[in-house]
C-alpha positions, 0 to 999 in steps of 0.5 A: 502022244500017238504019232502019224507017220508019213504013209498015214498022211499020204493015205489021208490025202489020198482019200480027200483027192477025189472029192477036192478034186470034184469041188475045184480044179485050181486048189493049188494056186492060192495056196501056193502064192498064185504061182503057176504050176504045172500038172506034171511038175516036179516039186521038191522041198529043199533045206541048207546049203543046196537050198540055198544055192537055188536061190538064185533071180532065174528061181524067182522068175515064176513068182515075180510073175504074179506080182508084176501082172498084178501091177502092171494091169493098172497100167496097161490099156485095155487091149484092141483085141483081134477078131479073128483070134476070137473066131478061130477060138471058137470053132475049136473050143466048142468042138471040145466042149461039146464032147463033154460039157460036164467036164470042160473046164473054162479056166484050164483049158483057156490057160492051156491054150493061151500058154502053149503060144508063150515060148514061141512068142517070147522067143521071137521078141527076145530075138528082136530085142536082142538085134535092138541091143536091149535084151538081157540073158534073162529075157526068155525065162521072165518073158514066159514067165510075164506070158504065162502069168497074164494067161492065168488071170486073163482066164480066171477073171473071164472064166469066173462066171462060168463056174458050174455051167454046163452050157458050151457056148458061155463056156467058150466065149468066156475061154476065149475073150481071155486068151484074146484078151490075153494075147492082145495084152502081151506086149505090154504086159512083157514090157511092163513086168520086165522093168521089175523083175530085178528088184522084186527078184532081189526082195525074194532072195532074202525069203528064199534064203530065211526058208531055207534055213528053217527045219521045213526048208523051202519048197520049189516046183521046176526049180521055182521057189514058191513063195507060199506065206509060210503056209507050207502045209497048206500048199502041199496039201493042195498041190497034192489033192489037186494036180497029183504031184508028189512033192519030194522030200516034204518033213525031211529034216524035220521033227514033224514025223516022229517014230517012237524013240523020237527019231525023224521019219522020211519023206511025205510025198504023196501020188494019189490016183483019182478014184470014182466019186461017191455018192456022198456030197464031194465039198461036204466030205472034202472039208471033213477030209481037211478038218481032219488034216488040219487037227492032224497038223495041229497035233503034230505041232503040240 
């Protein structure tokens, strides 16, 4: 049976990025377990003893994230958000909107902006707690990790509505109610979160291990283990078609690429260039694009 080496699959994906990427601006985030990953982060897949050894609590701080916000929004208040958090939003975002209203993404740049205070001010709680005698070593990383996690879903859920606007001032308010939103929601959310990061960190080591000691390996983007539900194709698949991240050492160690005698190939990252978007309707042909994928994994399976 014919076999696809690793550039084919890479030129594969290649080819669908500018339509995926025309159709959506998160395809990765689902598919990796809701994580948040960054644009430019480093992402590898790992097996055996090194991989093992990084499964480890501070590797499952991202992770952990996800689940705890989604518990902890039934717990905390609706928040009393500040009316000057909202003005100053304005006034910012509509000047960058209205450059190019096509292109503003609510949801992005809302994330974007939201985090870029998260370091700032876990460290300054974390320094309070600490003179309080109730910081751990670990409160850094799992505070920002809290912050960063409240920031996507505050954004997406008042981002939602405005998919497929073009309008600036829907696009704003929505942008901002989330990032105030979010702000205002911080405390608790850091609090709440950290009372379950130690159970649901020792929960996720075991997965973390079991991945580890299987052929594909486990998958960790800046030294965070994704827990992507054993859709590991999937995954990369989509941090490739929609952030442009190579993810090294993907198939390695594996039978999924197979030259003729048999033999495992190297890796299958890929770094795709956006190219300009043809005239042909992008969500029509992107799913053309991952239907052929998805026979190609298929096959590769058999």
């Amino acid at each position: 049976m014919p076999t696809l080496r690793p550039f084919a699959l890479s030129s594969l994906l290649c080819a669908a990025l500018p339509l995926l990427m025309a159709s959506t601006a998160h395809a990765g985030v689902d598919a990796c377990g809701n994580i948040s990953v960054e644009a430019n982060a480093d992402c590898m897949v790992e097996a055996a003893a090194e991989c093992t050894a990084r499964c480890e609590p501070a590797s499952f701080q991202a992770a952990c994230a996800v689940e705890l916000q989604a518990d902890c929004s039934g717990t905390c208040p609706p928040p009393e958000i500040e009316a000057d958090c909202v003005v100053d939003c304005a006034a910012d975002c509509e000047g960058t909107c209205e450059a190019d209203p096509a292109e503003f993404d609510c949801a992005a740049d809302c994330e974007g902006t939201c985090s870029a205070d998260c370091a700032a001010d876990c460290e300054g709680k974390c320094e309070a707690e600490a003179e309080a005698g109730s910081a751990s070593a670990e409160c850094q990383g799992e505070c920002e990790a809290s912050c960063k996690a409240n920031c996507s879903s505050s954004c997406e859920g008042h981002c939602e509505v405005t998919e497929g606007s073009v309008d600036c001032s829907g696009k704003c308010e929505a942008k901002c109610d989330g990032v105030c939103e979010a702000k205002a929601n911080f405390d608790c959310q850091v609090d709440c979160q950290a009372q379950g990061y130690a159970e649901c960190e020792g929960e996720l080591q075991g997965g973390c291990e079991g991945a580890c000691e299987e052929p594909e390996g486990a998958l960790f983007c800046d030294g965070q283990y994704v827990d992507h539900g054993g859709n590991l194709d999937e995954c990369v698949a989509a941090l490739q078609a929609a952030l442009d991240i190579e993810v090294e050492g993907y198939a390695e160690g594996s039978a999924a690429w197979e030259d003729g005698e048999g033999k495992a190939e190297g890796k299958a990252g890929a770094s795709c260039a956006a190219a300009p978007r043809s005239a042909v309707d992008p969500r029509a042909a992107a799913l053309g694009a991952l239907a052929l994928l998805g026979l190609v994994l298929r096959r590769r399976r058999a």
